[in-house]
C-alpha positions in Angstrom: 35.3 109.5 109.4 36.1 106.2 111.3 35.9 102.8 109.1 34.9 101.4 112.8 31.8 103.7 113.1 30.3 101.6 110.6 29.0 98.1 110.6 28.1 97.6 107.2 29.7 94.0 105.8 29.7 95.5 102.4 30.3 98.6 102.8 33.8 97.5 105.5 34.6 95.5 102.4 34.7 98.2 100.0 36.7 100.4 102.8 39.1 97.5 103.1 39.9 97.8 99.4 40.1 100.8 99.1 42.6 101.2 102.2 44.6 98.0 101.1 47.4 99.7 99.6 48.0 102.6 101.8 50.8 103.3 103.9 50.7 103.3 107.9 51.3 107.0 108.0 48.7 107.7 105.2 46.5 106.0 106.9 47.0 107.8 110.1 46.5 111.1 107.9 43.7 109.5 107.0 42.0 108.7 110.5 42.9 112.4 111.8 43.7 113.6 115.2 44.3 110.6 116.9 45.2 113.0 120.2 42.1 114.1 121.1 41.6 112.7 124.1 44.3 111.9 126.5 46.6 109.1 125.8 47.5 106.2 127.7 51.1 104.6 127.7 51.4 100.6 126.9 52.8 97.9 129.1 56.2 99.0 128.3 55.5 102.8 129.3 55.3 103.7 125.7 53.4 106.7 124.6 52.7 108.8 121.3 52.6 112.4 121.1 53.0 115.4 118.9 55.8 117.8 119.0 54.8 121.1 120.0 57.6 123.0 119.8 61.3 123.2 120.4 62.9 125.7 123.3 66.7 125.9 123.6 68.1 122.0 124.0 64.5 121.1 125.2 61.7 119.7 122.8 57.9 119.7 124.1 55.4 117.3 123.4 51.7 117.4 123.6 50.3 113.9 124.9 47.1 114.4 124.2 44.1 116.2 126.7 46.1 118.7 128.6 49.0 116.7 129.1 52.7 117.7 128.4 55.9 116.5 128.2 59.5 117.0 127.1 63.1 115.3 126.0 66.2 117.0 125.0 67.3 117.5 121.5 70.1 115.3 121.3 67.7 112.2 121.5 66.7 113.0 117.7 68.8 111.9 115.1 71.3 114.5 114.0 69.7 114.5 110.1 66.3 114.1 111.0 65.8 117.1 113.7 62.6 117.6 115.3 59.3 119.2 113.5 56.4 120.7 115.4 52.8 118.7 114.8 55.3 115.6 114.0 54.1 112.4 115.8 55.9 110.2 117.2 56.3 107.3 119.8 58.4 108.1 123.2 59.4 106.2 126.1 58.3 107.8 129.4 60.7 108.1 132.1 59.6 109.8 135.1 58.4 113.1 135.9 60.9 116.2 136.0 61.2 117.4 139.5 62.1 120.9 138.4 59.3 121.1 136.1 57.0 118.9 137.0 56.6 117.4 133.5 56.8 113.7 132.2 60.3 113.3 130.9 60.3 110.8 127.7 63.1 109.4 125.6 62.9 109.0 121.4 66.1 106.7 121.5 64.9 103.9 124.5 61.1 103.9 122.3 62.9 103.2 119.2 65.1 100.1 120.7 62.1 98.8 122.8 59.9 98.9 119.5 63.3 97.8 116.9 63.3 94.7 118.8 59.7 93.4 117.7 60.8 94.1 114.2 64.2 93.7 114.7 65.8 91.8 111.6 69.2 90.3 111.1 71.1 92.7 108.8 69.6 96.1 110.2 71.9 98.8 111.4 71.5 100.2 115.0 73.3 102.1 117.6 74.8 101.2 121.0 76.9 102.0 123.6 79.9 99.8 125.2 79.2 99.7 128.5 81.6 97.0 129.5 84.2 94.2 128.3 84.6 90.8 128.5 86.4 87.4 128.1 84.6 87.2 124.4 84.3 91.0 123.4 82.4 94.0 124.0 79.1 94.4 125.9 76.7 97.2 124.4 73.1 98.7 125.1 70.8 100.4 122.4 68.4 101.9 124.9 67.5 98.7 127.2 68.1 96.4 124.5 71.2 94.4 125.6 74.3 93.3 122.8 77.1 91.8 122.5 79.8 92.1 119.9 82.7 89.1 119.4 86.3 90.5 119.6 86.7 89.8 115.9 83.9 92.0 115.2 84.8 94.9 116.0 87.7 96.3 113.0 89.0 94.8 110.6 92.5 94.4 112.0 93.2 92.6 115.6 92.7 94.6 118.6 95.1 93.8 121.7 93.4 96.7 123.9 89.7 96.8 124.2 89.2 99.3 127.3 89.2 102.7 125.0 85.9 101.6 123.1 83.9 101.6 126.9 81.9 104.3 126.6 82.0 104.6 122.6 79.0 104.4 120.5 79.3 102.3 117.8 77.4 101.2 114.3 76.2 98.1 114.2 74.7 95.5 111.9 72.5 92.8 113.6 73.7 89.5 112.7 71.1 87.8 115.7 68.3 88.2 117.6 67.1 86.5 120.7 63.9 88.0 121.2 62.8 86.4 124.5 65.9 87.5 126.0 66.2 91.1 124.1 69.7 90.5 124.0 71.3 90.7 120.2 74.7 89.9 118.3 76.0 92.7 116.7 79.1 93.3 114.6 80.9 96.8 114.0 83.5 94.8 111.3 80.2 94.7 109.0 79.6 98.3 108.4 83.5 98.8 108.3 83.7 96.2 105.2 80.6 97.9 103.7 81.7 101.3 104.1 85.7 99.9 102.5 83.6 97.8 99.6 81.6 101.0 98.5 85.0 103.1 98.7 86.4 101.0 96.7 84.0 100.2 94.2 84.0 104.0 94.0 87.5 104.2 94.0 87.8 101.5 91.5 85.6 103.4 88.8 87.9 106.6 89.3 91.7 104.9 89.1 93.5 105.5 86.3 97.5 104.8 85.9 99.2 107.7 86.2 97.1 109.0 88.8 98.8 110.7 92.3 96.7 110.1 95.1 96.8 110.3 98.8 97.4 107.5 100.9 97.8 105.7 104.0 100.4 102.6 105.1 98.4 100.3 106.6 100.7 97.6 106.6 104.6 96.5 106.2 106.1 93.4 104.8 109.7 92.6 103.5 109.1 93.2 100.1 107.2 96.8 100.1 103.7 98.1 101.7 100.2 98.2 101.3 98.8 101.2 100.8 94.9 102.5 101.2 94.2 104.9 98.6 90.7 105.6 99.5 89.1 102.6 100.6 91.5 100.4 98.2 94.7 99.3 98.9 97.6 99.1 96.9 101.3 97.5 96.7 103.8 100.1 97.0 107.3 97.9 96.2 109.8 98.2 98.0 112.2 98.6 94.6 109.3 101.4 93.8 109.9 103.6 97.1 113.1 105.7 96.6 115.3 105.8 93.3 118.2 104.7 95.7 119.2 101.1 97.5 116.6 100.5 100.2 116.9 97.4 102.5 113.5 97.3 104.0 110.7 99.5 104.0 110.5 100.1 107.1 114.1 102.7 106.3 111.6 104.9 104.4 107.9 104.7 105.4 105.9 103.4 108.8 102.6 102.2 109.8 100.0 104.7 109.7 101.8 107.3 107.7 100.3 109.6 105.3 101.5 109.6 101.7 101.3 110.6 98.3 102.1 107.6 95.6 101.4 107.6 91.6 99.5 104.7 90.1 101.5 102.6 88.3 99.9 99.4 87.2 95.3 98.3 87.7 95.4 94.7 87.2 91.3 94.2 87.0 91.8 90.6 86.6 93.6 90.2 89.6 92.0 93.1 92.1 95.7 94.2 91.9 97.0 97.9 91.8 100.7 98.3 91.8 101.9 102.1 93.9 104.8 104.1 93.2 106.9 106.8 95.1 109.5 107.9 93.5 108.2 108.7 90.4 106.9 111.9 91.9 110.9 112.7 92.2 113.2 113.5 89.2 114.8 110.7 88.1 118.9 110.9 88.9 119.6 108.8 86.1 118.7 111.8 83.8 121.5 114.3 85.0 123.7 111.1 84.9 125.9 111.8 81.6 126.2 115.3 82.8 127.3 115.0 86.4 129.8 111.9 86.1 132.9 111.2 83.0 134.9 108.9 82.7 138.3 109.3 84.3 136.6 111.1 86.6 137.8 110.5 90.4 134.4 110.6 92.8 133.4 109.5 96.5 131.0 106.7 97.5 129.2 104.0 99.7 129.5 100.7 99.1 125.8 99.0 99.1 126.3 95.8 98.1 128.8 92.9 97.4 128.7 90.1 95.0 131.1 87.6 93.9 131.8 89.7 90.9 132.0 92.9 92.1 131.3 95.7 95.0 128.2 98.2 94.2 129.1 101.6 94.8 126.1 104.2 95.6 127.4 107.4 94.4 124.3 109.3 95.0 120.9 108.1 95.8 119.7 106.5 93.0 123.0 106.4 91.1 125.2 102.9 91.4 128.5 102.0 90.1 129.8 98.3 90.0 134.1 97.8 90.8 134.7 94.5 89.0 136.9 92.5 91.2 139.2 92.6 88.5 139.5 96.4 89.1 140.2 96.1 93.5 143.9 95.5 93.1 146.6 95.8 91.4 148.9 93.8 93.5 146.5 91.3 95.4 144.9 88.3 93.6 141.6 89.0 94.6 138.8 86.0 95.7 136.0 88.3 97.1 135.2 91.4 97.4 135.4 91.0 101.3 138.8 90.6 100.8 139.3 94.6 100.1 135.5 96.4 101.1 133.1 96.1 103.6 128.9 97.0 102.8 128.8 100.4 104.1 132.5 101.0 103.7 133.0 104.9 101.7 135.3 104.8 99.0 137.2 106.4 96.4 137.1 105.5 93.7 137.9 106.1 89.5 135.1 106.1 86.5 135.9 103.9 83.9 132.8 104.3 82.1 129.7 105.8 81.8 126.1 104.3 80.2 123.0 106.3 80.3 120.9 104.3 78.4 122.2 100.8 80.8 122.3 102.7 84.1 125.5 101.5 84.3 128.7 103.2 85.7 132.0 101.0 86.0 134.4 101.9 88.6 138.0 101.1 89.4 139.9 101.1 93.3 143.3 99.9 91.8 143.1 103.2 89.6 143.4 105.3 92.3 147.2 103.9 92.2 149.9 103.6 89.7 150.3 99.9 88.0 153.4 98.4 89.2 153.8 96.8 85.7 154.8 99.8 84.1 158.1 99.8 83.2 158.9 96.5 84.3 161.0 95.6 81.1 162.7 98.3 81.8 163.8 97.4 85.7 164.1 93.4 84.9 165.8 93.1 81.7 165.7 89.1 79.7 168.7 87.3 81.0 168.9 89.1 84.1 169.5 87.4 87.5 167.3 89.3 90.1 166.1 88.3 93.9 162.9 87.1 94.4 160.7 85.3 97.3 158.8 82.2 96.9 155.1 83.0 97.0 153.0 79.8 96.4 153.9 76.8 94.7 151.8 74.6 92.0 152.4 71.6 90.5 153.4 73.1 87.0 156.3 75.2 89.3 156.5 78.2 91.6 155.4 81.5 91.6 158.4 84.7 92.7 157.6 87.9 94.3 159.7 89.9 92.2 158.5 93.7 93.5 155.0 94.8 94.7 152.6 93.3 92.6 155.4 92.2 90.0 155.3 88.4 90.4 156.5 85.5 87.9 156.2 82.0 87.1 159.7 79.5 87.4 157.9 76.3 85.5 158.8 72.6 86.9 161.2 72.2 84.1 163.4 75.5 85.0 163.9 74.9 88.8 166.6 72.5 88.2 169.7 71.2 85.4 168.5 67.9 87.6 165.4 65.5 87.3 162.8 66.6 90.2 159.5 64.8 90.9 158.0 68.2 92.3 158.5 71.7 93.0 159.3 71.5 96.6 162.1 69.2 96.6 163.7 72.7 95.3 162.0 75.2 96.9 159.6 76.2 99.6 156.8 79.0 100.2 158.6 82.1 101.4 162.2 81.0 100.5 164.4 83.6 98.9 165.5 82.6 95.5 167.9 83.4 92.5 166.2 83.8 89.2 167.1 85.1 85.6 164.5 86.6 83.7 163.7 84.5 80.6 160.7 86.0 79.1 157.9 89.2 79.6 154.8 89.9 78.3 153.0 92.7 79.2 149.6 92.2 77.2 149.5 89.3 79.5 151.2 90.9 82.6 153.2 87.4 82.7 157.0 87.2 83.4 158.9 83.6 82.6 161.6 82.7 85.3 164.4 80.4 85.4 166.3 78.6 88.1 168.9 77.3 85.9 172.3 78.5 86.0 173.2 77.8 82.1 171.7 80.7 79.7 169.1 79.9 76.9 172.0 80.9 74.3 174.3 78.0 75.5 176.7 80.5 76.9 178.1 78.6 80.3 178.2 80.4 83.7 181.8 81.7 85.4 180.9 78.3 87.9 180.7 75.9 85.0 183.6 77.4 83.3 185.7 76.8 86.4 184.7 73.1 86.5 185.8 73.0 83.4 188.7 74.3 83.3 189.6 72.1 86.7 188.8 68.7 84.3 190.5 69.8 81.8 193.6 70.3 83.8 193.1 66.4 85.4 193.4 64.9 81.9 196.5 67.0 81.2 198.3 65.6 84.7 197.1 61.8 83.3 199.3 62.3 80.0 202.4 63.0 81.9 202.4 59.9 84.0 205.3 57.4 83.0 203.2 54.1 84.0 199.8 53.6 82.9 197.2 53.0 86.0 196.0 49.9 87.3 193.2 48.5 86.0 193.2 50.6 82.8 191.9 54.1 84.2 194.1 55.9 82.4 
C-alpha cells in the first residue's frame, strides 16, 4: 500500500510510528516498485534505475517504462560490483550514438549527491587534474578540490607533476558548498593507515624479533627504520660488528632490510633495531684465531693520544700503546708513526676474550737496541756520542740507535757552569765515559769529566803534574832567593 493513499489523521499517525524507526532502504522495500512508470531525472540530470543485467564491460539499467540505459563496469566500486534488480541513483550523460541508449555515470551521481551530505572527515576519491602555486587541483566527478602541498605525504615533496593524472584518497577536511569546491588532504589517510600499522605492529613486537624493514631516513648517528608501519632506531654502533663512520657506508634511503629487535621502550614510543646480530659474532672465534706472539696484518681505524686502533678483521680491534710504536723514537702522537687507514704489521702482545681486548706492538716487529748494551758500553768507558737535546738538569747523548743517555749538570764540567749550554750545544759531538746503566729502567748515566769516580787521574792530569812538580824542583836549586819572597 501507499501511506499517501490515505487521509486518515489517525490512522497517518499510527503509520508514522510505526515507520519511525526504519531505515531509507527498508522503507523503499516497503513502498515497492517505485519504477513503474517512467522516471524523470532531477535538476541536476540525476536519475534512478534498476540494474538489469551485466554484458561484458557494459552494465544495463532499466529506467523505468520502457526506457534503458547503460555505464561501464569500472564505474562500480571494485568490492561492491554490480547486482541485477539493485537500485541505484546515476548521472545521465548523453545518449550513445552507436547504441542509441542514455549513457549514465554511478561515480559523477555519487559526487553531485556526497556534496549535500558531504561532511568534514569523510573519505572520497579524485583525480589531479592539475598543479599549482599552493598544491594539487583534483575532481571527484564535477566536484572541484584542492589539496595544500603539505597534504599530500608525509615527507616533503620537491616534484609534484607525477601525481597529474593519479587518483588519490582523500579525507575532507572542508566544504564550501555554494561553490562545490572542497579541501582535501591525502597526508590524513596516510597517518591513519601508519597509526593502525602501528598500533597493530605495536601489539605484535617482541625483543628478539627479526623483521623486515625499510630505511626511511639517515642521520649521523644511525637510521630510522619502518618495520611495518613503526619505525625504529637502527644505531649506527648496532649496524656492522666492525668500525663504521657513518651509516650511510653501509645502508641507503629506501633500502630493504632485515633487523632484530633489540630494546621496546613503551614509555617512550622507542624501539631500538639491530643488524648485526643476525651475523656471528667475531669476537667468539677470537681466542682461537689470534695468540699472543703471534705476528698479523691490519688497518688502522682510529688514533688517540694513547694509542692507534688496529682493525684486524671486521669486528675484531687491537689498540698499539704509544709506548709500543718505537723503540728508538720518543713518541708524542700517534701521528708521529701511523696514519688512519694506514695497513700495518704488527705483533700480539695479548689476547682478552672476555674484554674484547687485543694489545699490539710495532716496535716488536724489530729487535730492542738495548739488548746487550752493557755489553758494547762497558762503566768507565769513554765512547762518542752526539748531543741530542739539552735540559736544564743536563744533556741528553745519542750513543747508538735508540741507545741514548743522560750527562747531568754536575758531570759536564770539573768547572762551575750556570747552564748546560755554556758546555755544549744540540748536535755537537761529544766525549763521554760511561758511569752507570740500568736496564730495568733503560737509563745510562754519562760523564763529561775527565777524572774517574775511583780518584784515579787521567794520562793529561798526570802530565800536569809531573810538569809542577818539576818547577818546584828547579826553585830549590837557585843560589838567591826571588824577589819579593816567591820562592
Amino acid at each position: 500500500m501507499n501511506p499517501s493513499d490515505y487521509q486518515d489523521d489517525e490512522l497517518k499517525r499510527e503509520l508514522d510510528d510505526q515507520l519511525a524507526d526504519l531505515t531509507a532502504e527498508e522503507l523503499e522495500a516497503l513502498v515497492g516498485d517505485p519504477l513503474e512508470s517512467s522516471t524523470e531525472p532531477d535538476e541536476r540530470g540525476r536519475v534512478r534505475g534498476r540494474i538489469l543485467q551485466v554484458r561484458g564491460t557494459d552494465v544495463f539499467v532499466d529506467l523505468g517504462g520502457k526506457s534503458e540505459a547503460f555505464l561501464a563496469i569500472d564505474e562500480f566500486p571494485e568490492n561492491e560490483p554490480p547486482q541485477p534488480g539493485q537500485v541505484m541513483s546515476f548521472m545521465m550523460q548523453g545518449l550513445d550514438r552507436e547504441s542509441g541508449l542514455m549513457r549514465l555515470s554511478l561515480r559523477e551521481a555519487r559526487s553531485d549527491a556526497n556534496l549535500k551530505s558531504l561532511q568534514v572527515g569523510d573519505v572520497i576519491e579524485a583525480r589531479v587534474t592539475g598543479v599549482n602555486i599552493g598544491g594539487l587541483e583534483l575532481t571527484a566527478g564535477k566536484l572541484r578540490a584542492f589539496m595544500p602541498k603539505s597534504q599530500v605525504e608525509m615527507e616533503r615533496i620537491e616534484d609534484f607533476a607525477p601525481y597529474v593524472g593519479r587518483k588519490l584518497e582523500c579525507e575532507v577536511t572542508e566544504v564550501d558548498r555554494r561553490g562545490k569546491r572542497v579541501v582535501v588532504s591525502h597526508r590524513r589517510i596516510l597517518e591513519k593507515r601508519r597509526d593502525e600499522a602501528r598500533a597493530e605492529a605495536k601489539a605484535t613486537l617482541e625483543v628478539g624479533q627479526r623483521r623486515a624493514g625499510t630505511v626511511r631516513r639517515l642521520t649521523d648517528f644511525g637510521a630510522f627504520v619502518d618495520i611495518g608501519g613503526i619505525d625504529g632506531l637502527l644505531h649506527v654502533s648496532d649496524m656492522s660488528w666492525g668500525r663504521v663512520a657513518h651509516p650511510k657506508d653501509v645502508v641507503k634511503e629506501g633500502q630493504q632490510l632485515q633487523v632484530e629487535i633489540l630494546k621496546i621502550d613503551h614509555d617512550r614510543g622507542r624501539i631500538s633495531l639491530g643488524m648485526k646480530q643476525l651475523e656471528a659474532d667475531p669476537w667468539d672465534l677470537a681466542g682461537a684465531n689470534y695468540r699472543a706472539g703471534q705476528t698479523v696484518d691490519g688497518k688502522v681505524t682510529k688514533l688517540m693520544d694513547f694509542g692507534a686502533f688496529v682493525e684486524l678483521e671486521p669486528g675484531i680491534e687491537g689498540l698499539i700503546p704509544i709506548s709500543e710504536m718505537s723503540w728508538t723514537h720518543r713518541i708524542r702522537h700517534p701521528r708521529d708513526v701511523v696514519n688512519e687507514g694506514a695497513s700495518v704489521r704488527v705483533a700480539i702482545l695479548s689476547v682478552d676474550t672476555d674484554k674484547r681486548k687485543i694489545g699490539l706492538s710495532l716496535k716488536a716487529m724489530s729487535s730492542d737496541p738495548w739488548e746487550g748494551v752493557d755489553v758494547r758500553f762497558p762503566v768507565d768507558q769513554f765512547v762518542e756520542g752526539k748531543v741530542t737535546r739539552i735540559a736544564d738538569f743536563g744533556a741528553f747523548v745519542e750513543l747508538g740507535e735508540g741507545i741514548e743517555g743522560l750527562v747531568h749538570v754536575s758531570e759536564l764540567s770539573d768547572k762551575r757552569i750556570r747552564t748546560p749550554r755554556d758546555v755544549v750545544q744540540e748536535g755537537q759531538d761529544v766525549r763521554v765515559r760511561v758511569k752507570q746503566i740500568d736496564l730495568g729502567q733503560r737509563r745510562i748515566s754519562l760523564s763529561m769529566k775527565e777524572k774517574t769516580d775511583s780518584g784515579e787521574a787521567s794520562a793529561e792530569e798526570i802530565a800536569n803534574v809531573e810538569a809542577l812538580l818539576a818547577s818546584r824542583e828547579k826553585t830549590r836549586k837557585r843560589k838567591r832567593p826571588l824577589r819579593g819572597g816567591l820562592e
